[in-house]
C-alpha positions as CSV (number, residue, x, y, z in Angstrom):
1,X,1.6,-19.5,-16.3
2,X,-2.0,-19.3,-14.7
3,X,-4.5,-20.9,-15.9
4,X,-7.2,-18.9,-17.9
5,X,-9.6,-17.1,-16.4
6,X,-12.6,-18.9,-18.9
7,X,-11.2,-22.0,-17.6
8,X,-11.8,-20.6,-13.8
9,X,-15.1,-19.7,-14.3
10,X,-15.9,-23.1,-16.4
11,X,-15.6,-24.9,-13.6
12,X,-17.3,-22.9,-11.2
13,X,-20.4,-23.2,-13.3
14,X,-20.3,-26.9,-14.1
15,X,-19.9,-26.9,-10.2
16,X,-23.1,-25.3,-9.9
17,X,-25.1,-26.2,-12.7
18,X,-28.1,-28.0,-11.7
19,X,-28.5,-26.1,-8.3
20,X,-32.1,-25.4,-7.2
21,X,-33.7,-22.1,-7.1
22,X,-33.1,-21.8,-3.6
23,X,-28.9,-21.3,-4.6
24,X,-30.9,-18.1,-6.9
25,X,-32.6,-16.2,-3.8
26,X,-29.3,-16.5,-2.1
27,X,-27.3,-15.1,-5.2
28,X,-30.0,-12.4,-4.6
29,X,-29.6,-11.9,-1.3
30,X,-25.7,-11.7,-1.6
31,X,-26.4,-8.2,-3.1
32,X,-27.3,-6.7,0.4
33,X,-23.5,-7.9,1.9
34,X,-24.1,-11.7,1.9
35,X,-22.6,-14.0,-0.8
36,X,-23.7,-17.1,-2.2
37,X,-22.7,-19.3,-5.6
38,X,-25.2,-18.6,-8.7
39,X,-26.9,-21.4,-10.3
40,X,-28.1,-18.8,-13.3
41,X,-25.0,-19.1,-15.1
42,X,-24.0,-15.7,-13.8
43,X,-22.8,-14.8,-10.3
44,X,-22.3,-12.1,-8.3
45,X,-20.1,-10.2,-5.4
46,X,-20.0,-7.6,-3.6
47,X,-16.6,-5.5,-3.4
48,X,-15.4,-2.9,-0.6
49,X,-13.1,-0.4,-2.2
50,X,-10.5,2.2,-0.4
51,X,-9.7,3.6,-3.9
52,X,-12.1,7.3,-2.9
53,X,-9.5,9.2,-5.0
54,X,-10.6,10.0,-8.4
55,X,-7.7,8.0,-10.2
56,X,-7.5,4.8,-8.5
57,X,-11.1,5.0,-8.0
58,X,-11.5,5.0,-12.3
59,X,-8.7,2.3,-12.0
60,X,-10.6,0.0,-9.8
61,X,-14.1,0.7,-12.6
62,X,-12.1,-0.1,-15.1
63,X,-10.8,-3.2,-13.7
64,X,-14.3,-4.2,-12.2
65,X,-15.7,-3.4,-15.8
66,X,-13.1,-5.8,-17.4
67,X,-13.9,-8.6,-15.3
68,X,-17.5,-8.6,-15.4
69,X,-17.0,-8.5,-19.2
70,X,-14.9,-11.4,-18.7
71,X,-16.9,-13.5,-16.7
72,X,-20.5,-12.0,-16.9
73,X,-20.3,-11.6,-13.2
74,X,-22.2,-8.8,-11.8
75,X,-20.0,-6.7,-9.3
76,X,-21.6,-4.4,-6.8
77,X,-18.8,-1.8,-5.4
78,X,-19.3,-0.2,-2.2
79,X,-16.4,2.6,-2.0
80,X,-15.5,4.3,1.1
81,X,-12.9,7.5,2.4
82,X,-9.5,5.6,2.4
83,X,-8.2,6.8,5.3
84,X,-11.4,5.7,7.5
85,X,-11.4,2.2,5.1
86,X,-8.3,2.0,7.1
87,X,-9.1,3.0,10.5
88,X,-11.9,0.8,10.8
89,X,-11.2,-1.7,9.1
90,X,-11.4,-4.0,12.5
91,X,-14.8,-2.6,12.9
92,X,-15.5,-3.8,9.6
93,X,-13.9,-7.5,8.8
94,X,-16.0,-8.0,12.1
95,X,-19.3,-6.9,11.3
96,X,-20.8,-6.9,7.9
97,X,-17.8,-6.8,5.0
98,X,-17.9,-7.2,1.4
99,X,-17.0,-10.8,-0.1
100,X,-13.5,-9.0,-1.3
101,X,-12.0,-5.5,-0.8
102,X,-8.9,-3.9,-1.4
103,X,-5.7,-4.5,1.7
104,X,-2.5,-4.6,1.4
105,X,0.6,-7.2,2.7
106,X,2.3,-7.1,5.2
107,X,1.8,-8.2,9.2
108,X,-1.8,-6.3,9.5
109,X,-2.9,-9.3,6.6
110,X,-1.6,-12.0,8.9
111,X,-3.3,-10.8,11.2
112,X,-6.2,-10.5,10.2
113,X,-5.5,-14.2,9.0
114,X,-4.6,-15.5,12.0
115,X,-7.9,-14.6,13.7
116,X,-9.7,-15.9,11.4
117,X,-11.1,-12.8,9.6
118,X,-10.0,-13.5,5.8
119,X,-11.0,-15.9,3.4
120,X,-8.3,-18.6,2.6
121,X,-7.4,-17.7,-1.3
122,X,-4.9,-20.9,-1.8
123,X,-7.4,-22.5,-4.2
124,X,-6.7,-19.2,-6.0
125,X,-3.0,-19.3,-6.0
126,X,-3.0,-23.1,-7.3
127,X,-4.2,-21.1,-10.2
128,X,-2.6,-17.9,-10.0
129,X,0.9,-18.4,-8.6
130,X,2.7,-19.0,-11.6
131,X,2.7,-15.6,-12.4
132,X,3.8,-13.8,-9.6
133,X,7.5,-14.4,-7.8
134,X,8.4,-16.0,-5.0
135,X,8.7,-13.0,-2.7
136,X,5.2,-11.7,-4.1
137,X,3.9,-15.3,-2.5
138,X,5.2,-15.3,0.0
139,X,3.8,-11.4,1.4
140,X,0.1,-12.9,0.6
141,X,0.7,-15.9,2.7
142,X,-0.4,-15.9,6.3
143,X,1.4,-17.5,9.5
144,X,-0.3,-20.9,8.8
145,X,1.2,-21.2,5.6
146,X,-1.9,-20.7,3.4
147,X,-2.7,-17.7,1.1
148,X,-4.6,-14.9,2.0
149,X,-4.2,-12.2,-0.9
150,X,-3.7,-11.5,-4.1
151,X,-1.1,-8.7,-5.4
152,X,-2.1,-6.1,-7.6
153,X,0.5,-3.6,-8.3
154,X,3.6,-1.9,-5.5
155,X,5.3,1.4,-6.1
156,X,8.2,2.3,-4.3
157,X,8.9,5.1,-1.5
158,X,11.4,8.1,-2.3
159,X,12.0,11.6,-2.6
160,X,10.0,13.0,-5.7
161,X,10.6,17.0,-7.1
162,X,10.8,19.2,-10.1
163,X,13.9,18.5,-12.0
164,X,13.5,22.1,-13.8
165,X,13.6,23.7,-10.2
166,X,16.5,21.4,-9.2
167,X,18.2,22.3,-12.4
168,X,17.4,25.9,-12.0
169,X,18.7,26.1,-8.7
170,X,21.5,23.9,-9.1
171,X,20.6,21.4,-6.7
172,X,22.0,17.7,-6.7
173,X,20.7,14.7,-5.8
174,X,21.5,13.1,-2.1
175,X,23.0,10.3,-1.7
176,X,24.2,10.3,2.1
177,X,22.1,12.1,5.0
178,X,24.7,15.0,5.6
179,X,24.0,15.8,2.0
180,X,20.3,15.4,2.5
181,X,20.7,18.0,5.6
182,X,22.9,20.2,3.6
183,X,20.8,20.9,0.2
184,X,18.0,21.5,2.7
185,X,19.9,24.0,4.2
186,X,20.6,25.8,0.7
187,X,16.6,25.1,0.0
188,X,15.9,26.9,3.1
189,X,18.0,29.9,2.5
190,X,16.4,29.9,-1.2
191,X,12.9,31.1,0.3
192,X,11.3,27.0,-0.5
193,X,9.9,24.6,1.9
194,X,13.0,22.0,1.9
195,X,11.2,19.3,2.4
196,X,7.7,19.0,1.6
197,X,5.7,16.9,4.5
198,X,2.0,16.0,5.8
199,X,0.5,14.1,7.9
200,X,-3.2,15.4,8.9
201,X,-4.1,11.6,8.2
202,X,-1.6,10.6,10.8
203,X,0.1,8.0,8.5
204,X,2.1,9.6,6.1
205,X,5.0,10.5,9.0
206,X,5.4,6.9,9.1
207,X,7.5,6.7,6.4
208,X,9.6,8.8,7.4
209,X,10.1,6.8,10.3
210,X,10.6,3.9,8.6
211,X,13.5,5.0,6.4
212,X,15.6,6.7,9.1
213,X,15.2,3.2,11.4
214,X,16.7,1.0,8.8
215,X,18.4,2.9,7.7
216,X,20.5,3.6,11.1
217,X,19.6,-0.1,12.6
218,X,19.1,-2.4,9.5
219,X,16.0,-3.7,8.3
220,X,15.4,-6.8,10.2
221,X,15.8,-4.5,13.7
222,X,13.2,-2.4,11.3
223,X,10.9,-5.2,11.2
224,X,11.7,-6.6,14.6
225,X,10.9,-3.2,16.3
226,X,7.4,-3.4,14.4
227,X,6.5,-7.0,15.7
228,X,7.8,-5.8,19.1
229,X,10.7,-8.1,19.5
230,X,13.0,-5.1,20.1
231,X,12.2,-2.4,22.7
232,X,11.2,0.9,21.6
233,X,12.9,2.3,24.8
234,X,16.3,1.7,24.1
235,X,19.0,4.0,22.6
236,X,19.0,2.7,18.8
237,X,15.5,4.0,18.7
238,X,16.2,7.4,20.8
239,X,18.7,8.0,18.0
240,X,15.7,7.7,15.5
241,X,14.2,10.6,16.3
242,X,17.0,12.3,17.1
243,X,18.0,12.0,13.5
244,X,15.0,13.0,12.6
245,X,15.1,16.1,14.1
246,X,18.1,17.2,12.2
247,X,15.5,17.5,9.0
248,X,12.2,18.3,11.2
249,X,13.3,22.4,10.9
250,X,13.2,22.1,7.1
251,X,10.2,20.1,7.1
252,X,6.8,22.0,6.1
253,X,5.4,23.3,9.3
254,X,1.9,23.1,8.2
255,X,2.3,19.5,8.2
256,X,-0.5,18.7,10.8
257,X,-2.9,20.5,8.5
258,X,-1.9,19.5,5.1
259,X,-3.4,16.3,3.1
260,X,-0.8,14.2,1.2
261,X,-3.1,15.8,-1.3
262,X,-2.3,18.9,-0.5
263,X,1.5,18.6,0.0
264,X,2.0,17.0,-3.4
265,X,0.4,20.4,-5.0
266,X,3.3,22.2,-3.1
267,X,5.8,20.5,-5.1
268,X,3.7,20.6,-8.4
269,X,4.1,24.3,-7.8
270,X,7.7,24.9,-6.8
271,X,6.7,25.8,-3.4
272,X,8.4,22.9,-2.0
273,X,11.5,21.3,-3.0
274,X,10.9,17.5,-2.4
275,X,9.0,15.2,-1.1
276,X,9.2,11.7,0.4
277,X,5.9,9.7,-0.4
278,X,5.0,6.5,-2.2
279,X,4.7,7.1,-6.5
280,X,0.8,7.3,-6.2
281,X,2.0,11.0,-5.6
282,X,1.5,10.8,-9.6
283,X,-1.8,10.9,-9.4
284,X,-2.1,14.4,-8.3
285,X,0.0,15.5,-11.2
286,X,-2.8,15.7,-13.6
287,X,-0.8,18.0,-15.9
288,X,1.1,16.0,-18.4
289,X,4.4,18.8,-18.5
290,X,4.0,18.9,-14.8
291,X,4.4,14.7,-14.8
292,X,7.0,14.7,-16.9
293,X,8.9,17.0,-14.7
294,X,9.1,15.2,-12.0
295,X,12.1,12.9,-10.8
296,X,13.2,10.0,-8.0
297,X,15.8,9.2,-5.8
298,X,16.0,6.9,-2.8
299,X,16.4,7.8,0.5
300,X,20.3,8.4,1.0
301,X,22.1,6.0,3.4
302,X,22.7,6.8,6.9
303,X,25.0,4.3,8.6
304,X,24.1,1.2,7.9
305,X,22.8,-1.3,4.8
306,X,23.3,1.4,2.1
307,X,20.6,2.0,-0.1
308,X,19.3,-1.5,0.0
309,X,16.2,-1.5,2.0
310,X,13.2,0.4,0.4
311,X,9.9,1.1,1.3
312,X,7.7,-0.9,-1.5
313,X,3.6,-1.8,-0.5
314,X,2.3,-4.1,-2.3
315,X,-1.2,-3.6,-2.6
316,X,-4.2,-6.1,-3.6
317,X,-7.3,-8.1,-2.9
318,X,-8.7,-10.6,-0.4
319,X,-11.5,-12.0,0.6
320,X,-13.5,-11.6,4.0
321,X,-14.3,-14.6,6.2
322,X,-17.5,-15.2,4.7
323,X,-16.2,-14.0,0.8
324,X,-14.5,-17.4,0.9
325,X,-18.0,-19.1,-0.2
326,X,-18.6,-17.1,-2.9
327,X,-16.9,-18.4,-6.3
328,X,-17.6,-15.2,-8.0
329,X,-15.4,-13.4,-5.2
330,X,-12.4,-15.8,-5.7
331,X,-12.9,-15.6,-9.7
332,X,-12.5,-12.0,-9.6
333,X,-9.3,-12.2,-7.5
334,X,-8.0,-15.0,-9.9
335,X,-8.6,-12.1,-12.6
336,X,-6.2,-10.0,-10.6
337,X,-3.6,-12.7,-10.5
338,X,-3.4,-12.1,-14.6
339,X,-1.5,-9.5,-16.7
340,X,-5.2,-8.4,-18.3
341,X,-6.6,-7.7,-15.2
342,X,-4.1,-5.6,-13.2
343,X,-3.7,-3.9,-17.1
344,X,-7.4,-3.0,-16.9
345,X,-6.7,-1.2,-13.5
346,X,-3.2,0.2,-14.5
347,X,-4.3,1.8,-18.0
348,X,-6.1,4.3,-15.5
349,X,-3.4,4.6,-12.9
350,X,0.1,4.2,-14.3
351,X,1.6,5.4,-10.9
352,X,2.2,2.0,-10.3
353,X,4.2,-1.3,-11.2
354,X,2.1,-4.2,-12.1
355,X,2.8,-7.3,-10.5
356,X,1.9,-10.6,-12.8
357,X,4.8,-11.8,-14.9
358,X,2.5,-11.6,-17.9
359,X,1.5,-7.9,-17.6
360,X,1.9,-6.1,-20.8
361,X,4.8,-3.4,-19.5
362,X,5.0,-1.8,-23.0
363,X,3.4,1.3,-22.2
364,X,5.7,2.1,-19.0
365,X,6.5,5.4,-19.6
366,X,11.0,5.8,-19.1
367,X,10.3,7.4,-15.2
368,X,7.8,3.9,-14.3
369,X,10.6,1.9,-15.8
370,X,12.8,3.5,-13.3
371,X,11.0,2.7,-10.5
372,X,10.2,-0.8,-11.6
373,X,14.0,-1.2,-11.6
374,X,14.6,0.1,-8.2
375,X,12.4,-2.0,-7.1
376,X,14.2,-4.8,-8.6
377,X,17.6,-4.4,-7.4
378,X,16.4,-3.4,-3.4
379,X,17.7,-6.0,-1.4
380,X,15.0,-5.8,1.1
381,X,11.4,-4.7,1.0
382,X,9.7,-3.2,3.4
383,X,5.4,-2.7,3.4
384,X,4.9,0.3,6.1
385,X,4.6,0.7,9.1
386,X,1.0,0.4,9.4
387,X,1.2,-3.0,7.6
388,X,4.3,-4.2,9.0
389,X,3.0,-3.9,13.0
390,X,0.4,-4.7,15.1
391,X,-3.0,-2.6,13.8
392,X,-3.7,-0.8,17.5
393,X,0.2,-0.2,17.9
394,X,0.0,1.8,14.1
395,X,-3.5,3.5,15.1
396,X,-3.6,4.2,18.4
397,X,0.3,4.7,19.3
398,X,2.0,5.4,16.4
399,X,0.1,8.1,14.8
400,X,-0.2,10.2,18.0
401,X,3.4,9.7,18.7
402,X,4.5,10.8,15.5
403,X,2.0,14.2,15.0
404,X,3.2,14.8,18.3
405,X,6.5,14.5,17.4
406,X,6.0,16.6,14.5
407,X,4.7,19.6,16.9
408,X,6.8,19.2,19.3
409,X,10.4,17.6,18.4
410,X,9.9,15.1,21.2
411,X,9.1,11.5,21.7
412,X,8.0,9.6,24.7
413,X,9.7,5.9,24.4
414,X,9.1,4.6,27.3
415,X,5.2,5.6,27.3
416,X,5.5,4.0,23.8
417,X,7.4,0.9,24.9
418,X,4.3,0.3,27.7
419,X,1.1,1.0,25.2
420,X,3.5,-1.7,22.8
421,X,4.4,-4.0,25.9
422,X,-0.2,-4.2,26.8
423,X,-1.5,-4.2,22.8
424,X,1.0,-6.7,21.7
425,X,0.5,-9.3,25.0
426,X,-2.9,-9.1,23.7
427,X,-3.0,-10.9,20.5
């Protein structure tokens, strides 16, 4: 079990007792971006936050709230629009960052680790690790062996819709890809958008992706493909998209102008009939009949590996370069490595499943114990695509590719295969 967070912060101030009040104008001067260890008895950090939604946005509050209550730390949060948090996140681990902010694991963490942009959090984990599994540690640990991150919660990737429309209609659940094509068929025919799908942001399509890759090829091609050791111009990849493009006619053809946001109110509303996303589609369900209408299943298997592989994120903190200096920063993240903490956060966004062994799970409503449990049972875990490859090859190739794709039923591999062969002989 990890160590108490009284018993973290302790030791931070003994550490510091007795500093001059030259340590005090830095803690000050920490609230404009810098950091620097209090010798007031209290310190301070500054945090930069994707969560611009209104739920995870409260969640993240809540869980700031909690910890300054904890430790009588003062937090300043700097949120920002999560798609662009993500976009330019380069631009901003290079430039001026906050001592923490929200990421994710998965390759884009390493690296970011391996180039020396994020703080080393191991001193954290000697702490922490207790309470999280083996496979949590090891997606926070970077190529060098040390950790870089700190889980909060995952949620799994499926197919999410009403179960009184299904039931209505008559509709059964998938569990092999002709019977995906087939019900979307018969959705089709019923005058409802088969399969509900966005991707103005440009990411969302890349689940998609993901699930019909390993789910033909296997996960480790999945993952191999992403860290360019395969070849995207070769035939298991062609057969990807061709795949895809059996479902691409009963997929919403407003796609490229449609939120996540927005899609998930087409399925609130019957309009569409289901739709494959990550559970933080919850959030948008703010009408407790409408949440408690809504049901799971996992992609259905193609050809190979079953059911077994499923797309899972596991989202978190870590520190920037410079965050590493700041005691406050890494006390906070040791906060997230307990049950309390990620409760504080999760009390406001139950879409979730916590991560720390000691989490209080007893309010997990019968639909998050079900997706805690296929979680458990997946024999492989996947983070997305955008985490699991190289950040230009997600940005700059990826996302075109697959809105292009969208439009236009087409793919150009070996154009792909060149933009991967450049960006990845680059790192």
């Amino acid at each position: 079990m990890p160590q108490s967070l009284s018993h973290v912060t302790l030791n931070r101030r003994q550490l510091f007792a007795g500093a001059g009040a030259g340590a005090l104008a830095l803690t000050l001067a920490s609230c404009t971006g810098g950091s620097a260890p209090s010798s007031s008895g209290t310190g301070s950090l500054t945090f930069g936050s994707n969560a611009s939604d209104p739920v995870p946005k409260k969640a993240y509050a809540d869980f700031v709230a909690a910890f300054e209550k904890k430790s009588g730390d003062k937090v300043t949060v700097n949120t920002s629009d999560h798609n662009s948090f993500q976009e330019k996140i380069n631009n901003y681990l290079q430039g001026s960052p906050d001592d923490a902010f929200t990421w994710f694991a998965g390759y884009r963490m390493r690296y970011f680790a391996k180039n020396d942009l994020l703080g080393d959090v191991s001193d954290v984990w000697k702490k922490v690790g207790g309470n999280y599994s083996d496979a949590m540690k090891t997606a926070s640990t970077g190529d060098d062996g040390k950790q870089y991150f700190v889980p909060n919660y995952n949620y799994p990737w499926g197919y999410f819709y009403r179960k009184s429309l299904w039931q209505e209609k008559g509709y059964a659940v998938p569990t092999k890809w002709d019977d995906l094509v087939t019900l979307a068929k018969k959705m089709q025919a019923d005058g409802i958008i088969p399969i509900q799908f966005a991707d103005k942001d440009g990411w969302p399509a890349m689940g998609t992706f993901d699930y019909i890759n390993m789910r033909l090829n296997g996960y480790q091609f999945h993952l191999d493909l992403c860290a360019h050791k395969e070849s995207w111009d070769q035939d298991k990849v062609k057969k990807v998209f061709d795949t895809w493009n059996e479902i691409r006619p009963y997929q919403d053809p407003a796609a490229l102008g449609l939120t996540w946001q927005d899609a998930a109110q087409k399925v609130g509303n019957k309009q569409a009939g289901m739709y494959l996303l990550g559970s933080f589609v919850m959030q948008q369900f703010t009408d407790p009949a409408v949440a408690a209408d809504i049901g799971f299943f996992e992609f259905p298997e193609i050809a190979m590996e079953g059911q077994t592989a499923l797309e899972a994120p596991i989202d978190g903190l870590c520190l920037s370069k410079k965050g590493a200096d700041s005691q406050a920063a890494k006390d906070m993240l040791a906060f997230m490595g307990t049950g309390a903490g990620q409760l504080a956060y999760w009390k406001a966004d139950p879409s979730n499943i916590m991560t720390a062994k000691d989490a209080d799970t007893s309010s997990y409503s019968d639909f998050t114990k079900m997706l805690g449990q296929v979680i458990a049972k997946a024999g492989h875990i996947s983070q997305f695509f955008d985490r699991d490859a190289l950040p230009a090859m997600a940005s700059n190739v990826m996302i075109p590719a697959l809105q292009n794709f969208t439009k236009s039923g087409t793919i150009d591999l070996a154009n792909m295969e060149s933009q991967a062969k450049q960006l990845y002989s680059q790192q």
